[in-house]
Phi, psi and omega in degrees: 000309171252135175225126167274134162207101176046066168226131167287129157251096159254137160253162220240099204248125187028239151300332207239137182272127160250135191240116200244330199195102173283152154020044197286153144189153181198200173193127162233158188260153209283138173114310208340181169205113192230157171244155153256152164186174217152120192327145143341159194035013158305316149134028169288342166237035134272339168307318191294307168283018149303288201283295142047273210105304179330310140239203184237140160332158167257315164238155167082170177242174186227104153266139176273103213356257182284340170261125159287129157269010162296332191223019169311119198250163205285349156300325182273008189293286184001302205271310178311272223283024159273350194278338223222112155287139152231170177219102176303166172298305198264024167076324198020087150292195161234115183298342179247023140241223205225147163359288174316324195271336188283307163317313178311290205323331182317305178305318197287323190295338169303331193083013191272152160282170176306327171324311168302305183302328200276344196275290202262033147231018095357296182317290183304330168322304186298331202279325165282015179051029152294350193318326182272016178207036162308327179234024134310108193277151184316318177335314196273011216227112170308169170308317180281334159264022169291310197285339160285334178285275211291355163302293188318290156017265183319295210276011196283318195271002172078057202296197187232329206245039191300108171256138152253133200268052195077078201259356191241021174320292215262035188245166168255160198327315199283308197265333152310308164325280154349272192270017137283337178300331198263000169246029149285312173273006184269310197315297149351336197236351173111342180250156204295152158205123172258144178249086183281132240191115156251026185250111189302308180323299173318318197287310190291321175299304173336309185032060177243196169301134171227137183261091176316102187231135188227134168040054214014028156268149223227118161271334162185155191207118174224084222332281161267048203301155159224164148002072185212076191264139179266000000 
């Protein structure tokens, strides 16, 4: 489903060249569940804008099922990141709507009809257990159903793909747990999810492929991985 093949990201700052991401390759497969991890500025979310679109290899290729994002042109982004939910660290909500709404909209930019919308997002509410906090504004929401209303977000269009970007950053223990189990149960259900994570515990509890990246090199890639950065 995903192919890294010998790809470099540099950036060019004036003079000076930064190398955000060396020679990775990897390949990963549809159901997987990978955790990446790696300290901050290891290069786990140039990978993440990679897989994206956001940004392009500088070397090597990056595939997507059917799309290369080497030559993906920006009217075709649209269509790659219908395929692909993502779930941030800060939530990103839209602060003037409501539960129902911030989900909705996933749909409306999609282009789905109304029909849909009133069907599957009640439906995605319940699977993230949200259903009794439906006409609540973020505002009104702890951190931890800030971070299931953008799972359901994510899951709305039926991705093929759940990248999570460090999603228990901004969480406390009790409610980190709550989402890593429920992105065990979206995976559990078929859909792919890489999880970017310097959180040791989570990984070892996962206890799945973990892709290692240090100083934007991928140092180890392992099946049944734990935690293990030197």
């Amino acid at each position: 489903m995903i192919i890294f093949q010998n790809v470099s990201k540099i950036y060019n700052n004036n003079s000076h060249k930064m190398t955000a991401l060396e020679e990775a390759s990897f390949n990963i497969n549809p159901k997987e569940f990978v955790s990446l991890v790696g300290k901050s500025g290891a290069g786990k979310s140039t990978i993440i804008k990679l897989l994206i679109g956001e940004e392009k290899p500088s070397k090597g290729r990056v595939i997507f099922k059917s799309y290369d994002v080497n030559k993906i042109k920006q009217r075709e982004l649209p269509q790659l990141r219908r395929h692909i939910g993502v779930i941030f660290q800060d939530f990103r909500l839209l602060p003037n709507k409501n539960t129902y709404e911030n989900v909705a909209f996933a749909l409306e930019v999609a282009g789905r009809p109304q029909s849909d919308i009133k069907e599957f997002v009640p439906q995605a509410l319940e699977m993230v257990g949200l259903k009794n906090k439906i006409g609540n504004f973020p505002r009104e929401l702890s951190g931890g159903e800030k971070q299931r209303v953008a799972i359901a977000r994510a899951m709305i269009n039926h991705p093929d793909l759940i990248i999570a970007d460090e999603p228990t950053g901004n969480l406390d223990p009790i409610n980190s747990w709550e989402i890593i189990r429920l992105l065990l149960k979206i995976n559990e259900l078929g859909t792919t999810v890489v999880l970017a994570t310097h959180n040791k515990e989570f990984v070892n509890y996962i206890n799945q492929r973990v892709i290692s990246v240090e100083n934007g090199r991928i140092i180890r890639d392992e099946e049944k991985g734990k935690y293990i950065l030197e």
